[in-house]
N, C-alpha and C positions, 0 to 999 in steps of 0.2 A: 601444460595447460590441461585441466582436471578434467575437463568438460568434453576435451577433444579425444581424451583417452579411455573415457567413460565409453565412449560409444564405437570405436575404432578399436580399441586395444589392441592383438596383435596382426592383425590381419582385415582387409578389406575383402570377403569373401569373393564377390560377384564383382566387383573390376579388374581382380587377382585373376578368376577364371576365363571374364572375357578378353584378357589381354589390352585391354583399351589404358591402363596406368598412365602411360607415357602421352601418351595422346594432349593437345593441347586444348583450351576449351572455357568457355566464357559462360556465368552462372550471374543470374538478374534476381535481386529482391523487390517488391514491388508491393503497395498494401492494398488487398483485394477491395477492402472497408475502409470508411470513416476510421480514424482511433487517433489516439496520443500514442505515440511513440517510446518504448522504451527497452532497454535490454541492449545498446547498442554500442554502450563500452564496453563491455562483456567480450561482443561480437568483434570490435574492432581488437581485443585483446587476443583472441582467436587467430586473427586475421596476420596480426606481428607475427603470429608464434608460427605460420604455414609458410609455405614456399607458394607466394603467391603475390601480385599486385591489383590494389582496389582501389575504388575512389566511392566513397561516400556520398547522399545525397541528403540526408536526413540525420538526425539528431537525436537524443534523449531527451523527453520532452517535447518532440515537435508533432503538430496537430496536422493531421497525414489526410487531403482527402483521396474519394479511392482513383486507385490503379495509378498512384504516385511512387515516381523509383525509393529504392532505398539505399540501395548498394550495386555494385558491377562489381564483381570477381573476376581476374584471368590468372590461370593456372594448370597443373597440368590436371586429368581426370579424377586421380588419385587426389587429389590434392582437395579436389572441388566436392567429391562426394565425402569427405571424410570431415568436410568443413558442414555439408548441406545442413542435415539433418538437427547436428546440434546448435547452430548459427538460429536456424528457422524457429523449433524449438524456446530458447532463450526470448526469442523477441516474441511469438505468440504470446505467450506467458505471463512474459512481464506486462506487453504492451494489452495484455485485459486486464490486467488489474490495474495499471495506467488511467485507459481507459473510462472503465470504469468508477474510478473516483474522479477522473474529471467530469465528468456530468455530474455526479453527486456534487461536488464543487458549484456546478454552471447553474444545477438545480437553484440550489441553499441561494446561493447570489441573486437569481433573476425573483426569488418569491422574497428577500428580505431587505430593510432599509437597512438593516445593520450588517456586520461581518459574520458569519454565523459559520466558525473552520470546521473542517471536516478531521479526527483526528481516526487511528485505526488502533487496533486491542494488539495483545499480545497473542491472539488464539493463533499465528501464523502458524503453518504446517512446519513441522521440527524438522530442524535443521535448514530451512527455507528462510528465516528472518531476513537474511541479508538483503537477496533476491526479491523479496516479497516489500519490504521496506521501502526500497530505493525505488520499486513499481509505484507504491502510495504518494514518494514523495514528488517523482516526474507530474503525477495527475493532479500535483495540486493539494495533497493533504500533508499531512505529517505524524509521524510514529507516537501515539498518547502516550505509550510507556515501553522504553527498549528494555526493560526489566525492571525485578525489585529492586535495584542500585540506584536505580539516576531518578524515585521519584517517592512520596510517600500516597498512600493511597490504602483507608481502613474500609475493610468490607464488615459486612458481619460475620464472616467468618471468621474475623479477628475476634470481635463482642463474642463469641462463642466459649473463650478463655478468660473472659472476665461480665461474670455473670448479672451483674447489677448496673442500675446505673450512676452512682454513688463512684465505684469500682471504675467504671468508664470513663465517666468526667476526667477520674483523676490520672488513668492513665493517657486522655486526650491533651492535657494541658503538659504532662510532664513531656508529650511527643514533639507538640510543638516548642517549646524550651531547648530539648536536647538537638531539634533538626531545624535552627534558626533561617539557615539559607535554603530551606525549601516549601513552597505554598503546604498546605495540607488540604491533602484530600480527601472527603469521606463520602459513601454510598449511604444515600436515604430512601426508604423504599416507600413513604408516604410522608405528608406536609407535615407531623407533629415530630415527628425525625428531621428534617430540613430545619424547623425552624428549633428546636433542640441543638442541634449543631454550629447554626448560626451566631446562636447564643454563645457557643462556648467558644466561638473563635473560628470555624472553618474558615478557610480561604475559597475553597471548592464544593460545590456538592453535586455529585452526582447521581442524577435521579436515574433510578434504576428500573426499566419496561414500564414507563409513566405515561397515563395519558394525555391528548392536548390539552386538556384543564387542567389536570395536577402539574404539568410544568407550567402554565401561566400562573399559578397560584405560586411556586417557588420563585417565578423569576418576581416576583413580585416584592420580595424579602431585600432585592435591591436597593428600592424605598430606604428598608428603616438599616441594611446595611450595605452598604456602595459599593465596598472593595471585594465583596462576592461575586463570585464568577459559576455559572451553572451549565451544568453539562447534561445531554442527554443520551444515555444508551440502554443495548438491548434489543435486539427488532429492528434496527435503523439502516434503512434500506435507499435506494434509488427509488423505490415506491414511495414511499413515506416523509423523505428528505424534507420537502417542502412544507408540509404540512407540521412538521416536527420545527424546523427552522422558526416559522411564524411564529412559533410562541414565543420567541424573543433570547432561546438560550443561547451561551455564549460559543459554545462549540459543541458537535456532535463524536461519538467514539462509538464508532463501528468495526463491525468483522467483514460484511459485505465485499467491499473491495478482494477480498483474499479465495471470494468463490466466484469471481468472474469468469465465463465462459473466454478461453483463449481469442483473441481476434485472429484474421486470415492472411498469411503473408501466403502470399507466390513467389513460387522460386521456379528458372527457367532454365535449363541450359542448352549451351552451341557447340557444337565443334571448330574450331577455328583452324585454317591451313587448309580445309581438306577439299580437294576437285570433285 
């Protein structure tokens, strides 16, 4: 278990010294806060791999109010402090960025008559996608793009290598041809770009740090093309959520969720046996 030996490696300094290893003893998780719950196959994966018995009281995914259990641990000292830290850790973590996209979610929901998903970027902290992912998807979003593989999506930093738009057209139409089973998606950084795109076929356009008007004016391109779907990113925040939602796009792609402030687990322990 990577996580357990990350932080324990070879020795538990201060329970080595105090002599308490052996000792037997009961460790309570418990959620200080409100939050959505997450990180807690991780934790239960932790939990197989120790010399230890738990019983669970919450979930992946579940809407935790505060000072609700999460877990009981009994085991011996060694066992408990070597679990503490990285168990507590995993679930802060994951559970604000959880979290936090659930309210972006509950946001988007409570200000729109339509669905309006919250998806999240690729900007995760490296080597974190997994962790950071799976936090998105407990809260209610879903991952815009798990890399360049699973999706197409032209920036202009593509346009960067074909200078004209002659040159562009043609390489947009040959993209769509060669990558029949996937939408196509492209960044418009103003309505004369939107509706240029539209024209040649987008499936997607993604309006790029747009204000409330310039995305009412793209969602508007629905009109005269239906099967457009319009996305907002850039700046798209839990501040902003709602006000961004009302203009009628079809999903949001944010980074937000991935700087969520950790939520507050309590961890408690007991000794058990002792007069």
């Amino acid at each position: 278990m990577p996580y357990l030996i990350d932080d324990t490696r070879f020795l538990d300094r201060t329970t080595h010294g105090l002599g308490i290893g052996a000792k037997r003893g009961r460790m309570h998780f418990r959620a200080r806060g409100a939050m959505t719950l997450c990180g807690m196959a991780h934790v239960e994966a932790m939990l197989r791999a120790s010399d230890v018995t738990y019983a669970l009281y919450a979930h992946d995914g579940d809407t935790l109010a505060p000072d609700a259990p999460i877990a009981l641990i009994e085991g011996s000292a060694q066992a408990l402090h070597a679990l503490w830290k990285s168990a507590q850790n995993m679930l802060e973590y994951q559970s604000g960025i959880a979290t936090y996209t659930r309210a972006m979610v509950d946001t988007a929901r409570a200000h729109t008559p339509h669905h309006c998903a919250i998806a999240t970027t690729r900007k995760h902290y490296p080597a974190a996608k997994e962790l950071m992912l799976e936090a998105v998807v407990c809260g209610g979003g879903l991952p815009h793009r798990l890399g360049l593989f699973d999706s197409v999506l032209v920036f202009e930093q593509h346009w960067a290598f074909l200078p004209t738009l002659e040159a562009q057209k043609e390489a947009f139409l040959r993209l769509k041809t060669t990558h029949l089973e996937h939408k196509i998606a492209i960044e418009a950084a103003s309505y004369d770009e939107a509706l240029r795109y539209a024209q040649w076929g987008a499936d997607i356009l993604q309006c790029e740090k747009s204000s409330p008007e310039m995305l009412r004016t793209c969602v508007a391109l629905k009109a005269q093309f239906p099967h457009l779907l319009l996305s907002a990113t850039g700046g798209v925040t839990l501040q902003n959520i709602a006000t961004i939602a009302q203009t009628g796009v079809d999903f949001v792609v944010t980074s937000a969720p991935y700087h969520a402030n950790p939520v507050d687990i309590a961890v408690t322990m007991e000794a058990l046996g002792m007069l």
